[in-house]
C-alpha positions as CSV (number, residue, x, y, z in Angstrom):
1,X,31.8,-64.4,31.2
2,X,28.2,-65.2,32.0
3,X,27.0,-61.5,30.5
4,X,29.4,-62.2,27.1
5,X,27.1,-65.4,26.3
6,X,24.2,-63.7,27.1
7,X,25.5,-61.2,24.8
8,X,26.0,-63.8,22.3
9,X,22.4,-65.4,22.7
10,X,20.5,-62.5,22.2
11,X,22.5,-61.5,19.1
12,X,22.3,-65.1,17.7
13,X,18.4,-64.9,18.4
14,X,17.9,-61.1,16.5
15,X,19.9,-62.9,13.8
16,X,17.9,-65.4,13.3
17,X,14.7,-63.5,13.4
18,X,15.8,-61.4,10.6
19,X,16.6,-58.3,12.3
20,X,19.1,-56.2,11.1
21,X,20.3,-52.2,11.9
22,X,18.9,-49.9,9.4
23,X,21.8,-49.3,7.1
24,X,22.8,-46.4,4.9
25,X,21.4,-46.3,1.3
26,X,23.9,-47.3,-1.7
27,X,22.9,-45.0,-4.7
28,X,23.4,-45.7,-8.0
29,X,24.3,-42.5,-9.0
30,X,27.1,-39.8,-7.4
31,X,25.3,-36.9,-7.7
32,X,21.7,-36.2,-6.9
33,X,19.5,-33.0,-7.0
34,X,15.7,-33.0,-5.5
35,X,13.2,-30.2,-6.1
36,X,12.2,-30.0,-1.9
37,X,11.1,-26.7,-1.2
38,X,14.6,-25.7,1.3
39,X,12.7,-25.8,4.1
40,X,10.8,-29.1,3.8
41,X,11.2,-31.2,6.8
42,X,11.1,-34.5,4.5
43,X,13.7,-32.9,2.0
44,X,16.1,-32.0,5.2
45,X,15.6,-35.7,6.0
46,X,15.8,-37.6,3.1
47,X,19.3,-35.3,2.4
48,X,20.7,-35.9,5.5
49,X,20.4,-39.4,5.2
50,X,21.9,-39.8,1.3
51,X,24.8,-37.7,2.3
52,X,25.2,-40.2,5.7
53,X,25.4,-43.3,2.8
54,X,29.2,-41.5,2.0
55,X,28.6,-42.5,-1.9
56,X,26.3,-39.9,-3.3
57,X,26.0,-35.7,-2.7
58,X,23.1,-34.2,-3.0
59,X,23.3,-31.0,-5.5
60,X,22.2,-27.2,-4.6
61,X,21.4,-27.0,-8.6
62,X,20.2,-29.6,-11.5
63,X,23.0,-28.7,-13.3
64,X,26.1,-31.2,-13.1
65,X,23.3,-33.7,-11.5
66,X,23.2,-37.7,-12.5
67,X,19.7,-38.1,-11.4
68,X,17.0,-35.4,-10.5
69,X,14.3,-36.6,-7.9
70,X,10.8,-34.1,-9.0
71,X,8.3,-33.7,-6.3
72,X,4.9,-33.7,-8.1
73,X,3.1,-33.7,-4.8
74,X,3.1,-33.9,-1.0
75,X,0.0,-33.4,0.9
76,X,-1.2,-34.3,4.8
77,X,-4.6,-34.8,5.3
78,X,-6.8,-35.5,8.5
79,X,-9.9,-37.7,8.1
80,X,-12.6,-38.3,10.5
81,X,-12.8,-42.3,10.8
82,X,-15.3,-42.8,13.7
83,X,-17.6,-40.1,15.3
84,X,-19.2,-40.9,19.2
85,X,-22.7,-40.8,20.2
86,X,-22.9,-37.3,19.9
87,X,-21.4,-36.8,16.3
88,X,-18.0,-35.5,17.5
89,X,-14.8,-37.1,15.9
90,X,-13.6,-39.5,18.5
91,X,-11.2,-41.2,16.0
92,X,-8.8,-39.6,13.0
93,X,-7.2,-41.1,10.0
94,X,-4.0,-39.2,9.2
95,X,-2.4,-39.4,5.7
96,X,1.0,-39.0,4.8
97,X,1.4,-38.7,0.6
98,X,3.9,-38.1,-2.1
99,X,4.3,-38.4,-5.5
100,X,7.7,-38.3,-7.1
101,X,9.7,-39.4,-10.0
102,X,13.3,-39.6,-10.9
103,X,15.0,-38.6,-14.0
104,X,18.7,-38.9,-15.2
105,X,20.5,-36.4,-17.2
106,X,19.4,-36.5,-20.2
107,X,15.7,-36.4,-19.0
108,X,14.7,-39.7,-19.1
109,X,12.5,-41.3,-16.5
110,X,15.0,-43.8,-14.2
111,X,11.4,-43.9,-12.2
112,X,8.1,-43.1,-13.2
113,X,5.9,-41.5,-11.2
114,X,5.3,-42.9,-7.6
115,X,3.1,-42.2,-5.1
116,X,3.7,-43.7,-1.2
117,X,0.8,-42.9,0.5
118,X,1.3,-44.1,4.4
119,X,-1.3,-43.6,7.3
120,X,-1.8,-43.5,10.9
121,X,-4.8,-44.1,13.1
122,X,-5.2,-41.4,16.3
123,X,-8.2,-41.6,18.7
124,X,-9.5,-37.5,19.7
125,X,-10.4,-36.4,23.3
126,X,-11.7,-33.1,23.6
127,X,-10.6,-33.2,27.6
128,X,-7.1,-34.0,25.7
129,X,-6.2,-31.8,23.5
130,X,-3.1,-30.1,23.9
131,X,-1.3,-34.0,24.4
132,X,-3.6,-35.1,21.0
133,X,-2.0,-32.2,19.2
134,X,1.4,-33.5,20.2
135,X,0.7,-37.1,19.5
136,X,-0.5,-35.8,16.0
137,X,2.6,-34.3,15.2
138,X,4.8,-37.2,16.8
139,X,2.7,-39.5,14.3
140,X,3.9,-37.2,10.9
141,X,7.0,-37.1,12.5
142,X,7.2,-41.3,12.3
143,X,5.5,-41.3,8.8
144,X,8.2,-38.8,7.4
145,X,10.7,-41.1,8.8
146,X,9.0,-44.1,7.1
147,X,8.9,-41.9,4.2
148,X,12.1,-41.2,4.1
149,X,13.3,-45.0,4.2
150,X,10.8,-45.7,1.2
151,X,12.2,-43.3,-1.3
152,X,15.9,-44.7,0.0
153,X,14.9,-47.9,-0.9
154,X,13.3,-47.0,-4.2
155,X,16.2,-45.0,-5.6
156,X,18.5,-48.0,-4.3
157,X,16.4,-50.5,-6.8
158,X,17.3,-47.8,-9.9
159,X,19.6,-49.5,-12.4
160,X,21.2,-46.2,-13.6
161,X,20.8,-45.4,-17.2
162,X,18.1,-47.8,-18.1
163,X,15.4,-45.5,-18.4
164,X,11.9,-47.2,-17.7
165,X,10.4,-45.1,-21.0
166,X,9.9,-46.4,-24.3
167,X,11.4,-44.1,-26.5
168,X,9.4,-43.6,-29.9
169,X,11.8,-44.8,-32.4
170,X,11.5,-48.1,-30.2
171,X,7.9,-48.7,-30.1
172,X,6.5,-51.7,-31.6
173,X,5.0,-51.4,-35.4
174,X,1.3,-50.7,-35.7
175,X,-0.9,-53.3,-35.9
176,X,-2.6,-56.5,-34.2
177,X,-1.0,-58.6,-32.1
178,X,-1.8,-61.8,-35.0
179,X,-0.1,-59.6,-37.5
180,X,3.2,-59.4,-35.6
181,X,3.3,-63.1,-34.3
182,X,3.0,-63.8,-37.9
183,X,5.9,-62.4,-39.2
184,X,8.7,-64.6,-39.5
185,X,12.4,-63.6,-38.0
186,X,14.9,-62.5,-40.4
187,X,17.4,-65.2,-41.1
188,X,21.0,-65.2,-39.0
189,X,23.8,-65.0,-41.2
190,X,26.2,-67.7,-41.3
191,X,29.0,-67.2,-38.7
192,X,32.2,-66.5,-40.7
193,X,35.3,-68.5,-39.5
């Protein structure tokens, strides 16, 4: 009896400090097909985790797809952030980046281009490397999980089939900004009873 309140405090107190499990993404679209390379640990990822939403498969082809995620770019990149006395790294800054957009069938941009760019800090011993490299790769490991969560949450915010591109035909006339204001509204016609 005693453990079920105590039970029942600590879930009222991770209520109430806003925690929440992570949750499966809810797509707007049913069908989705992303240019990953097949063996790209972030594509495996990110796949595994829109199929595990129940509501959306993920498409070996474009054709048939409602929405096409493009990778424009996905780079890693080490950066020395502090050297020691003797001019040796003794601290790294790791970067995790990607660009992507989504489009819908008909080609138009549901997303423009975005880039995430997430990064971690990792100290360097020389007397520690082996357990550095490890940490290193524990570190992409987190940021590709982070990643992951990002792009779930960005194609989540899509309102399917609004593309975010003007199309040309819908562009505003040439001229200044005075010009337009100026121009008064075409009359309503009277409502017919």
């Amino acid at each position: 009896m005693v453990a079920l309140a105590v039970a029942a405090a600590y879930g009222a107190l991770l209520s109430a400090c806003g925690f929440h499990l992570r949750t499966s993404a809810n797509l707007p679209f049913k069908s989705i097909y992303m240019t990953f390379g097949a063996t790209s640990p972030l594509g495996v990822e990110l796949k595994r985790n829109i199929l595990a939403s129940g509501n959306t498969v993920v498409l070996p082809t474009e054709e048939g797809a409602e929405a096409t995620l493009q990778v424009l770019a996905e780079t890693r990149e080490k950066v020395v952030l502090i050297l020691n006395s003797q001019g040796r790294a003794s601290e790294y800054l790791l970067y995790y980046k990607l660009t992507f957009r989504v489009l819908d069938a008909n080609k138009k941009e549901l997303l423009p281009p975005t880039q995430i760019t997430l990064k971690r800090d990792i100290s360097y011993n020389s007397s520690q490397e082996l357990s550095k490299a490890a940490e290193e790769v524990l570190l992409y490991r987190d940021m590709q999980t982070d990643m992951v969560q990002q792009i779930l949450r960005r194609l989540a915010a899509i309102k399917s089939g609004v593309p975010t591109q003007v199309e040309p035909s819908e562009q505003p006339p040439a001229g200044n900004q005075a010009d337009q204001q100026a121009t008064p509204a075409p009359a309503a016609a009277p409502a017919v009873k």
